[in-house]
N, C-alpha and C positions, 0 to 999 in steps of 0.2 A: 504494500500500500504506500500509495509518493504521502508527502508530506500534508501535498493539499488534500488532498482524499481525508487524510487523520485528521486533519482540522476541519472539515467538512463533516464528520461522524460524529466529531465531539460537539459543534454547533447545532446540530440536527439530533441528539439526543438531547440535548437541554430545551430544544423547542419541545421535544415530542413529550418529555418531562411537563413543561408546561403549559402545552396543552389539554395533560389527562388533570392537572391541577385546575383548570379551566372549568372540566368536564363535570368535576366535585363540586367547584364552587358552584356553579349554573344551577348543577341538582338541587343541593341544600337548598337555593330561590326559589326553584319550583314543584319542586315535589314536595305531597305531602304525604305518601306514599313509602317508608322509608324499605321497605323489601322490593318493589320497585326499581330504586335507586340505580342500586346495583350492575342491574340488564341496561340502564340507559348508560350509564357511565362506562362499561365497558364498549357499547354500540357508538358512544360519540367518541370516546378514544380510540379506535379502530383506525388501521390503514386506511381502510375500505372509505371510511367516513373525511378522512385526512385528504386522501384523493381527490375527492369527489366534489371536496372545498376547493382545491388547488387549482379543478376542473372551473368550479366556475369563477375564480380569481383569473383565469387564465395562463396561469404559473406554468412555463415550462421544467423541465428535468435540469437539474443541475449539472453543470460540467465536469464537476471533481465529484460527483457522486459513483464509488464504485459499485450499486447494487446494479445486476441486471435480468431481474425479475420481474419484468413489465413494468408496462408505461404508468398502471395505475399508482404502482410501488414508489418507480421512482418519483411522480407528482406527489404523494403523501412525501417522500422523502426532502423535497421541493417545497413543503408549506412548512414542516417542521422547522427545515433551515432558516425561514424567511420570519418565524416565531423566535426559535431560537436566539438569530442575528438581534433583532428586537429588540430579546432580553438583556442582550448586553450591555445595549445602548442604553435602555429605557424599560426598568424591571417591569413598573407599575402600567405604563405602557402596552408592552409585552402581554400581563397579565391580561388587562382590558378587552385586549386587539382579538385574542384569542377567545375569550369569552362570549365576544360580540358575535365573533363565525360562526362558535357552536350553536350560539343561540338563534341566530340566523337559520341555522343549518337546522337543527330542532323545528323552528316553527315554519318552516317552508321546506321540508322533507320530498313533496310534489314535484316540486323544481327540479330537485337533485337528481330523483328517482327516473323523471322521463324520460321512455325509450324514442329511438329515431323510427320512424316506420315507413 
C-alpha cells in the first residue's frame, strides 16, 4: 500500500467512525422505539447506505483508494473520506454535515431506492 493509499484508509475510517456516530445521534432524536434503534443504526451505517448518499452527492471514487470491490464500495468509501477530511478541519462540522445526510437519507428513502426502468 503507497503512502497515499494509508492516508487515504486512515481519513476514510475516521469519516466512517463518524458517520455511525451520526447514525446514534439521529436515532436517540427520533426514535422512541429503543429495540428498534438498533436495525436502523446499523441500516444507516451500512456501505450500502454510504453509497447511495455518495450516489446522490455525486461523489466520485477516490484516486488513492485501494478497494476494488465495486463502484458502490468505493463511492461509500468516497463519502466517508469526504466526512472524515471534515473532521479534521471542523469536528462539530463534520458531526453536523453527517447527521444532516443520514437524516436526509432516513426521511427520503424513495429517492434513494428508485430503480431506472
Amino acid at each position: 500500500m503507497t503512502e497515499a493509499q494509508h492516508i487515504f484508509k486512515k481519513i476514510e475510517l475516521v469519516g466512517d467512525r463518524v458517520l455511525r456516530l451520526a447514525a446514534v445521534d439521529l436515532c436517540n432524536e427520533i426514535l422512541d422505539n429503543r429495540y428498534k434503534a438498533a436495525e436502523i443504526i446499523d441500516f444507516l451505517g451500512s456501505n450500502r447506505v454510504f453509497g447511495l448518499i455518495a450516489r446522490m452527492k455525486k461523489l466520485e471514487a477516490h484516486k488513492d483508494d485501494p478497494e476494488t470491490k465495486g463502484r458502490s464500495r468505493t463511492l461509500a468509501n468516497a463519502y466517508e473520506y469526504s466526512i472524515g477530511k471534515l473532521y479534521y478541519e471542523d469536528k462539530v462540522k463534520a458531526l453536523t454535515t453527517a447527521k444532516e445526510d443520514l437524516a436526509h437519507f432516513y426521511e427520503n428513502q424513495e429517492q434513494y431506492f428508485v430503480k431506472n426502468t
